[in-house]
C-alpha positions as CSV (number, residue, x, y, z in Angstrom):
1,X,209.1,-124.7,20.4
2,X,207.6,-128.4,21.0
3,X,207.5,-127.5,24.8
4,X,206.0,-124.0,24.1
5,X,203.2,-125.8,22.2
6,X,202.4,-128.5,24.7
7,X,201.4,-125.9,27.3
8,X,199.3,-123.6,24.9
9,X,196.6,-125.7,23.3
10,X,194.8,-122.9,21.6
11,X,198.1,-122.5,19.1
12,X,199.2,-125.9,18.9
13,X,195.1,-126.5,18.2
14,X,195.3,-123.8,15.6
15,X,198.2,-124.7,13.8
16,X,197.3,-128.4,13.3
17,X,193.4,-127.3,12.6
18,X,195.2,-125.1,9.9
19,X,197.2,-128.3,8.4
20,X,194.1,-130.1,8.3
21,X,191.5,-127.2,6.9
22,X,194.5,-127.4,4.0
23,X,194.3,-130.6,3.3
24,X,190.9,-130.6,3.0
25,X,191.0,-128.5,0.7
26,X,192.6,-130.3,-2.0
27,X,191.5,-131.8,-4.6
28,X,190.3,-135.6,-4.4
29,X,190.9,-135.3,-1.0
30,X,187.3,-136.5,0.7
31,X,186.8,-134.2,3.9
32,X,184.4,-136.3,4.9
33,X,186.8,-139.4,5.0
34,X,189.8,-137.7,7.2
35,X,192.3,-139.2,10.1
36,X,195.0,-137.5,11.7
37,X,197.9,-139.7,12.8
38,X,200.9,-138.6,14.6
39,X,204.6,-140.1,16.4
40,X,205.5,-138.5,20.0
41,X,205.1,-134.8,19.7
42,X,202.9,-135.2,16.1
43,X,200.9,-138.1,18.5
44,X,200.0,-135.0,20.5
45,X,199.0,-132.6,17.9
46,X,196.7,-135.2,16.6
47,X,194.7,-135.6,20.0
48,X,194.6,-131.9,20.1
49,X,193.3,-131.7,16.9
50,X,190.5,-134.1,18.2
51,X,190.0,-132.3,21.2
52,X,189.1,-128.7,19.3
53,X,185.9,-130.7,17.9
54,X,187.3,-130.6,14.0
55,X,185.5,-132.9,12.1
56,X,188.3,-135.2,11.1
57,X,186.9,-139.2,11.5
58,X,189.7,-140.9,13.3
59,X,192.4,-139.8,15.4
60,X,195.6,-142.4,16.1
61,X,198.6,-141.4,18.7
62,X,201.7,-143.5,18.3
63,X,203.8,-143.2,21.6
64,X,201.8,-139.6,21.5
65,X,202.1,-136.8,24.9
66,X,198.3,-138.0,26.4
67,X,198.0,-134.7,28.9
68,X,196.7,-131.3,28.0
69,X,196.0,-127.7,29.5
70,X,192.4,-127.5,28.0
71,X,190.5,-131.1,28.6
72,X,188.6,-132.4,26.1
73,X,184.6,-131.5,27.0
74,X,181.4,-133.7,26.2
75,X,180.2,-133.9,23.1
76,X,183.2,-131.5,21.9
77,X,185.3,-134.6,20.1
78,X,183.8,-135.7,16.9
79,X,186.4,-137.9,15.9
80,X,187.0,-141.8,17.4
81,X,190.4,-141.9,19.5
82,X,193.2,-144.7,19.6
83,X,195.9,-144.3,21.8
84,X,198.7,-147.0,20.8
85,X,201.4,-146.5,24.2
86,X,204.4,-148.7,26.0
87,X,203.3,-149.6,29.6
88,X,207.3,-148.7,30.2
89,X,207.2,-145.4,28.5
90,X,209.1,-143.4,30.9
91,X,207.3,-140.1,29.3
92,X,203.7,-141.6,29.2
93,X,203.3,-143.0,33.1
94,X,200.0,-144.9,33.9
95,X,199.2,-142.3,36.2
96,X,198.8,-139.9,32.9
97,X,197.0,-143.0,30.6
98,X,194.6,-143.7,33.2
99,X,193.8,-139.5,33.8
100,X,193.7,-139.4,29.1
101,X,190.8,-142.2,30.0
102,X,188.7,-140.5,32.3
103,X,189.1,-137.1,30.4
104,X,187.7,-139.2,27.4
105,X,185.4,-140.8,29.0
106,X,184.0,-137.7,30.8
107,X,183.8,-136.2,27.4
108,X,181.9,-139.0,25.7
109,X,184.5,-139.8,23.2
110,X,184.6,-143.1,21.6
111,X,188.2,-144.1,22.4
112,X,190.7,-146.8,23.0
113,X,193.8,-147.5,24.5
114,X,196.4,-150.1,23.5
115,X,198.7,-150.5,26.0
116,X,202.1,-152.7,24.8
117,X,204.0,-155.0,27.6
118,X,207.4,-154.0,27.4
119,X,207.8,-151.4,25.6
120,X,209.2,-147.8,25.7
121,X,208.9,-144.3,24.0
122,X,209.7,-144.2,20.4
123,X,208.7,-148.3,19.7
124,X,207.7,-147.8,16.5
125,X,210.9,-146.0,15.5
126,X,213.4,-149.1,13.8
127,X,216.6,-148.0,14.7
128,X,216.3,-145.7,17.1
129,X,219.6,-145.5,19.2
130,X,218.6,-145.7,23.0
131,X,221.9,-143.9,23.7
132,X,221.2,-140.9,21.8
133,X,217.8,-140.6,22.8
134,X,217.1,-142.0,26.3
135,X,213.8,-144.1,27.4
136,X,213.3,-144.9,23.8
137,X,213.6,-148.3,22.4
138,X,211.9,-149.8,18.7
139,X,209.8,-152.7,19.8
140,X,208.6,-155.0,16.6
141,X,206.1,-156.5,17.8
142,X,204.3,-153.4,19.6
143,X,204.9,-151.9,16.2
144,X,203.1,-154.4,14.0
145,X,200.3,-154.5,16.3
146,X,200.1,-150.3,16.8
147,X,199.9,-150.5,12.7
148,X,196.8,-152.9,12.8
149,X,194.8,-151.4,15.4
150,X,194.8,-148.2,13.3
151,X,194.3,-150.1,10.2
152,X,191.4,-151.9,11.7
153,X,190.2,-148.3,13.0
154,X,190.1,-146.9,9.4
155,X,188.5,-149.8,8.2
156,X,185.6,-149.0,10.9
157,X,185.2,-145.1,10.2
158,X,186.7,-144.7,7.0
159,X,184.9,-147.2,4.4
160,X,182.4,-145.3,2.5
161,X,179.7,-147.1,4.1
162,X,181.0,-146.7,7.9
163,X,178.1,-144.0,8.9
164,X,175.7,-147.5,9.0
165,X,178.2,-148.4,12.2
């Protein structure tokens, strides 16, 4: 099913939008005051998410699929982007960070990338058995940091008085 999703945007894009209209929806939630996080495949969903222009703040991709079959266009992503990847992810290659940073950039998103030396797929997993599931590896460190950047993210767009910057 994952692999069906990846190459059809417009229903991976509608199911997630669906989560998210949802969630909105209940009570004490602040729609106004939204992120989407994902892991790996959920990683993915939350970029696409972004990329269909909902109106969710901040979007954060752990170890997250960066390539899609309908790019990202100007002034279509409302939400800030972080990207938290291994440089030795053997399923996120630099060839497809650096093509994620020009489709952002060509769409005017405000987005980063965190790139972590030494480290592989699945680094924010603890205990994840490299045997069972090949090119991924927990990395501590990678994790730790992945966690603050979106922390410090939130704090930027989420705090009720984050409109003012």
């Amino acid at each position: 099913m994952i692999g069906e999703l990846v190459t059809r945007p417009a229903a991976i894009r509608t199911r997630v939008g669906a989560a998210w209209g949802r969630l909105c929806k209940v009570p004490g939630v602040d729609a106004t005051r939204t992120a989407a996080i994902g892991h790996c495949f959920g990683g993915f969903a939350a970029l696409e998410l972004a990329r269909s222009g909902a109106d969710v703040r901040a979007v954060i991709s752990f170890h997250g699929g960066l390539t899609t079959h309908a790019p990202a266009v100007a002034g279509g992503v409302r939400a800030r982007v972080l990207v938290c990847t291994g440089a030795d992810d053997p399923f996120c290659p630099r060839e497809q960070r650096a093509a994620f940073e020009d489709e952002m950039t060509a769409a005017e998103v405000d987005w980063q990338v965190h790139t972590y030396a030494g480290t592989r797929h699945g680094f924010t997993v603890a205990g994840i058995d490299p045997e069972k599931h090949p090119g991924c590896v927990y990395h501590a460190l990678a994790d730790r940091r992945s966690w603050r950047a979106m922390l410090a993210l939130f704090d930027e767009v989420l705090a009720h008085d984050s409109k003012a910057g």
